[in-house]
C-alpha positions in Angstrom: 89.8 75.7 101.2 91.3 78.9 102.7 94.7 79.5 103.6 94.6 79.6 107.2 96.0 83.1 108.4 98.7 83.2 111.9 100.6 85.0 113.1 104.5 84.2 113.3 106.1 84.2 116.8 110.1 84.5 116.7 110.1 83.5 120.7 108.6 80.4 120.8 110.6 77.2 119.3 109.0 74.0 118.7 110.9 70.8 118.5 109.1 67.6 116.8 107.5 65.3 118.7 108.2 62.4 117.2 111.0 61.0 114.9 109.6 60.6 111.2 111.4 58.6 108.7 111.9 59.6 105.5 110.4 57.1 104.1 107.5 57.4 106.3 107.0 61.1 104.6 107.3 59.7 101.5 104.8 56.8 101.4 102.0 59.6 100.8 101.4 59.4 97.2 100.9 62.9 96.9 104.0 64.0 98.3 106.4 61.5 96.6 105.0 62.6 93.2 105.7 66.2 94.2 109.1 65.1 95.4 109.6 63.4 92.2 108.8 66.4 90.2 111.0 68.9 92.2 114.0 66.8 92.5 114.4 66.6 89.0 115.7 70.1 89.2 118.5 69.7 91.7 120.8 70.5 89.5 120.4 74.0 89.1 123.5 75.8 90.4 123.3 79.5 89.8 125.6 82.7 89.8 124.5 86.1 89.3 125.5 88.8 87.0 125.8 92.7 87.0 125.0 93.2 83.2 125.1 97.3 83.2 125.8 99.7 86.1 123.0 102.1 84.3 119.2 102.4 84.8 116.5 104.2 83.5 114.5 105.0 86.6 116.0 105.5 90.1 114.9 103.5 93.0 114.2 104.8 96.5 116.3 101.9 98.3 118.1 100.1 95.8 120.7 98.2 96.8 122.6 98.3 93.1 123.4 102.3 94.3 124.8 101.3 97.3 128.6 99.4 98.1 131.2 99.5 95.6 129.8 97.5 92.4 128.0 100.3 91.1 131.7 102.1 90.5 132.8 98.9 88.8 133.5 99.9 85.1 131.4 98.2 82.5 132.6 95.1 79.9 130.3 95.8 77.1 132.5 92.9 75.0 129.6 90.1 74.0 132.8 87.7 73.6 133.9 88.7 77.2 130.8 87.5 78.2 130.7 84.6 76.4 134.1 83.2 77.5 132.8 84.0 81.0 129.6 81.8 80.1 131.7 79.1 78.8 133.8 79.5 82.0 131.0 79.2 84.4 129.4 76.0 82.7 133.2 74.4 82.9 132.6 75.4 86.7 129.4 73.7 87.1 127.0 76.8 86.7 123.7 75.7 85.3 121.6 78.5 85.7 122.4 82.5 85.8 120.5 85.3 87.1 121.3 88.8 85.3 120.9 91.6 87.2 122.7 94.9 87.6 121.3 98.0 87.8 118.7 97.4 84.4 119.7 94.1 82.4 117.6 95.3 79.4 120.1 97.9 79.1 122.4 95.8 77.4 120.1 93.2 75.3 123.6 92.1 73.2 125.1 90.7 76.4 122.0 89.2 78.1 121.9 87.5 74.3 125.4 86.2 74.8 124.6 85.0 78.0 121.7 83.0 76.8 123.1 81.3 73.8 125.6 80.3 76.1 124.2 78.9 79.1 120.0 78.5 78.2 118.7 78.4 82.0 118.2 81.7 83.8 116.3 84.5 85.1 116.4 88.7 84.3 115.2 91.1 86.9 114.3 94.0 85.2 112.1 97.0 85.7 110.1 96.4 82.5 110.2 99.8 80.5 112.0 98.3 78.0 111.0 95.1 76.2 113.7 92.6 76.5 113.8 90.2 73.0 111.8 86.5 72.4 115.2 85.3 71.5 116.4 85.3 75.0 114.4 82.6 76.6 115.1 83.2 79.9 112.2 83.6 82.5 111.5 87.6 83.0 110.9 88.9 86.4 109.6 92.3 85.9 109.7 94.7 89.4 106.5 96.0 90.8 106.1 98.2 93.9 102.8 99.7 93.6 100.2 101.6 91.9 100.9 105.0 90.0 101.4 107.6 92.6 103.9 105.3 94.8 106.0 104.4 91.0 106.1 108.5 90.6 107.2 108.7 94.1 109.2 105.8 95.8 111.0 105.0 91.4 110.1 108.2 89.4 108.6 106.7 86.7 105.0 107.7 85.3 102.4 105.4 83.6 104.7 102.4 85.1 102.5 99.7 85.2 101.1 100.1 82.2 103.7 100.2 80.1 105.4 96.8 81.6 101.7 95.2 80.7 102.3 96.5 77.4 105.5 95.2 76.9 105.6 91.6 79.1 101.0 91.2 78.8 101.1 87.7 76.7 104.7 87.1 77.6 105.1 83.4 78.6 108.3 84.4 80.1 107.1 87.1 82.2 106.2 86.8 85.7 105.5 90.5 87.8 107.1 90.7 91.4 105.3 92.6 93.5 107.4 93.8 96.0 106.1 94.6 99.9 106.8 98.0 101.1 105.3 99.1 104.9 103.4 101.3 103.0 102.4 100.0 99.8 100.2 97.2 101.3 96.9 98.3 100.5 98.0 99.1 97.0 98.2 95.6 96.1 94.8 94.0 95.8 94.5 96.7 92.8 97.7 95.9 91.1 96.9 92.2 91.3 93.3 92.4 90.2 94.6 95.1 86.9 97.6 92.1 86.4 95.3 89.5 86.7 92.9 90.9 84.2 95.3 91.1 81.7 96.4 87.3 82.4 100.0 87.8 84.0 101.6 85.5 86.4 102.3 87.7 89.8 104.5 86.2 92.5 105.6 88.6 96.0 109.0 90.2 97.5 109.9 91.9 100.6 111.4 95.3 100.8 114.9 94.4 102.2 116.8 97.7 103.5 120.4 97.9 101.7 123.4 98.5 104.3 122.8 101.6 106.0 119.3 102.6 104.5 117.1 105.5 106.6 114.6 105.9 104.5 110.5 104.5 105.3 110.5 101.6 103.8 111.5 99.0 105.6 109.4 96.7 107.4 107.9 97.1 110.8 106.1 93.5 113.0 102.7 95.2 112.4 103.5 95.9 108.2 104.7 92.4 108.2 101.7 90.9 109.9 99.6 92.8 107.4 101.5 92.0 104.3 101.0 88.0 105.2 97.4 88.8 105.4 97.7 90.4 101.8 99.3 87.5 100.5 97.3 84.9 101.9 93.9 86.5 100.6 95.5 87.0 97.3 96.3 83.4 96.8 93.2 82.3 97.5 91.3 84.7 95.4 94.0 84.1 92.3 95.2 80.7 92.9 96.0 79.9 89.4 97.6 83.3 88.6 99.4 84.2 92.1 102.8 81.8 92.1 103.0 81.4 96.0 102.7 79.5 99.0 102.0 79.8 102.4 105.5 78.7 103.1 106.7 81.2 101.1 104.4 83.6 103.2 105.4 82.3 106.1 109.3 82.1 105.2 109.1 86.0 104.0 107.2 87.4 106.7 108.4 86.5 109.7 109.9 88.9 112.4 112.6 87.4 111.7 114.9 87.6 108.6 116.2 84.5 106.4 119.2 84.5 107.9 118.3 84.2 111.7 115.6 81.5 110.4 117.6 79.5 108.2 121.5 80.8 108.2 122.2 82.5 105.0 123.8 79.4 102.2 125.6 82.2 100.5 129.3 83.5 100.4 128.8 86.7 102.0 127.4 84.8 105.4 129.0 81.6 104.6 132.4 81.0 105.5 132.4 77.2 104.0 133.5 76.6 100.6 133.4 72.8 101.0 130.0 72.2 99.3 126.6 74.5 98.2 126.2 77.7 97.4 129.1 78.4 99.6 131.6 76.2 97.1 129.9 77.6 93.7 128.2 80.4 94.0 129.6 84.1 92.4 128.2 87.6 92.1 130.1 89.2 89.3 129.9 93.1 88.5 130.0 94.5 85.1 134.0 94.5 84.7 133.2 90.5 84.9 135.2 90.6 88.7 133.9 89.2 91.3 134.3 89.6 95.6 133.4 86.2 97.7 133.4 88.4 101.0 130.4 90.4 98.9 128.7 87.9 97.1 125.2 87.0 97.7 122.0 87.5 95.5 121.3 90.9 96.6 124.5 92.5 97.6 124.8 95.0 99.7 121.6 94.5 101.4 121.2 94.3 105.3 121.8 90.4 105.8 119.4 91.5 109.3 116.7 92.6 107.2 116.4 90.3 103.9 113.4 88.9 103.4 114.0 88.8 99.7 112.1 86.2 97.2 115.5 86.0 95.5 117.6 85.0 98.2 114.9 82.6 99.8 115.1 80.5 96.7 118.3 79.2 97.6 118.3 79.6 101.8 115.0 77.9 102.2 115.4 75.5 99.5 118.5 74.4 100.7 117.4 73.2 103.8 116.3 69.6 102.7 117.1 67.7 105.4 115.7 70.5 107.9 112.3 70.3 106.6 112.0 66.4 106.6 111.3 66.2 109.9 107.3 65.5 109.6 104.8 65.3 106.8 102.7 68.9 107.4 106.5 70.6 107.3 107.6 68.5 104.2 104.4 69.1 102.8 105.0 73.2 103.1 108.4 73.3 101.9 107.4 70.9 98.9 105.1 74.1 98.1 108.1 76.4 98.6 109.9 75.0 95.9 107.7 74.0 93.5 106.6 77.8 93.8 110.6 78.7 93.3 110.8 76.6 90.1 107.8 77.9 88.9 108.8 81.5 89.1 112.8 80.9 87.9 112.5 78.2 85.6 111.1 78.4 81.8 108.1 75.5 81.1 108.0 74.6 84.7 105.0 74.5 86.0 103.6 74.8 89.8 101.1 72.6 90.8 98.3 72.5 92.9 99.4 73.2 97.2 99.7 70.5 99.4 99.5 72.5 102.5 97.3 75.6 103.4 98.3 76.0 106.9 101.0 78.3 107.5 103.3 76.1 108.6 106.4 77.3 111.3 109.5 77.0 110.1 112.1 74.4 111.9 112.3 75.6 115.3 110.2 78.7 115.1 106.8 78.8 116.7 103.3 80.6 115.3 100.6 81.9 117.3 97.1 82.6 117.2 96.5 86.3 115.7 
């Protein structure tokens, strides 16, 4: 069974037709087991961490280069970091994303980090193999085949040599990010990936703040990117970690803010409860800015479609999404595809929906 392929209309809002109960949702077996299964994991609260402010390849677009944290001066102290740690976990932080410019730069911190609080992610570019001793899931950046690595990252050979360093990696899953030009590229990278028996999951190119370069996104490359996605899920549906949701979610005309307004500091005035309350994006001098803070900082909030940041918006949004079993259903596959990409020996199961479901108060039409 196919995923069935629409197109997203930003104009039209739907409202339910009828008032579903909770409980109603739940009396499918098949979604309470899946309900059961994610909510076991609601108490993941996560910051994110600059771990160096230097890289070995340069980025067309990168948000890291742009805004102010890339000036911040770098704590290369593994104590530091592990007071920090043991701070955070006092705070209530479960689960940390390192970032930065390139984590793998500085393997003794991301080490400190991990003996200190075990749950968490690394986004790295993968040219440099990050140690079995830090279990932590690995999400290793792809934006293409050879030519567009030399051109849009300067870096030669690149795929290869992330295969060579994350191939029978347990912790490694490739993110292939979405460019308006890259689209085509992708049914090759997937097939060469899936080959060699990686995990793929997909990201959106999301402009940084005052980016005027080719990349971002038009109606017509997101259209086309949705298509990408949905045949590659059903041609790899054991190796591509996705939904439609998540399709849907990442693709629409609209960005994850105007769909679902943005959970974190940076949008998010409240500090009462959420992501809003807890979250913290700290640069490498171990500071930290709440009117700056969100997952990818310094990106245009208009334009983010990022997988990152749609692992807390659209997961947050419980209560939205419990409004009738097909919408349930879709967001149940949003999250058990988050967990399955973020969190180690989490496993994503089989989807409950392969319609691409609108999200709350957003239409879809016929393509």
């Amino acid at each position: 069974m196919k995923v069935v392929e629409k197109t997203a209309c930003p104009q039209k809002r739907v409202e339910p037709t009828r008032h579903w109960k909770f409980s109603e949702i739940l009396a499918d077996p098949e979604v309470r087991d899946r309900w059961e299964k994610v909510r076991r994991y609601f108490f993941l609260r996560e910051s994110t961490y600059d771990m160096s402010n230097r890289c070995n390849i340069r980025c067309e677009g990168c948000y890291y280069y742009e805004g102010d944290k890339q000036f911040a001066e770098e704590n290369r102290d593994p104590e530091a970091w592990r007071k920090l740690m043991r701070e955070e976990k006092a705070r209530g932080v479960t689960f940390v994303v390192l970032a930065g410019a390139e984590p793998s730069l500085a393997p003794d911190l991301c080490e400190a980090c991990y003996q200190e609080i075990p749950l968490g992610a690394i986004a790295t570019n993968g040219l440099k193999f990050i140690s079995e001793t830090i279990g932590y899931k690995i999400h290793v950046s792809v934006w293409g085949g050879d030519d567009t690595s030399r051109q849009v990252r300067g870096a030669a050979n690149m795929l290869d040599r992330q295969i060579a360093n994350y191939k029978d990696d347990p912790r490694a899953v490739f993110v292939y990010t979405f460019t308006r030009h890259n689209i085509v590229e992708v049914y090759g990278v997937v097939d060469t990936l899936v080959r060699q028996g990686c995990k793929v999951t997909f990201n959106m190119f999301s402009a940084p703040v005052g980016y005027t370069g080719d990349l971002r996104h038009t109606e017509k490359s997101l259209a086309n990117t949705r298509k990408a996605m949905a045949e590659l899920m059903n041609r790899y549906p054991d190796q591509v970690l996705f939904s439609p949701y998540n399709a849907v979610a990442h693709t629409h005309p609209l960005g994850l803010h105007d769909l679902y307004v943005c959970s974190y500091p940076r949008k998010n005035p409240s500090t009462d409860v959420g992501l809003g309350r807890s979250f913290r994006q700290y640069r490498t001098d171990l500071d930290w800015d709440r009117n700056a803070a969100c997952c990818v900082p310094d990106t245009d909030c208009d334009d983010c479609r990022h997988y990152a940041a749609g692992s807390a918006v659209v997961t947050a949004r419980l209560f939205r999404h419990a409004v009738d079993p097909d919408t349930f259903r879709a967001w149940l596959d949003y999250v058990d595809t988050y967990l399955a990409v973020w969190v180690m020996g989490y496993e994503k199961g089989p989807l409950l929906s392969r319609r691409l479901v609108p999200p709350p108060g957003h239409g879809l039409c016929e393509s």
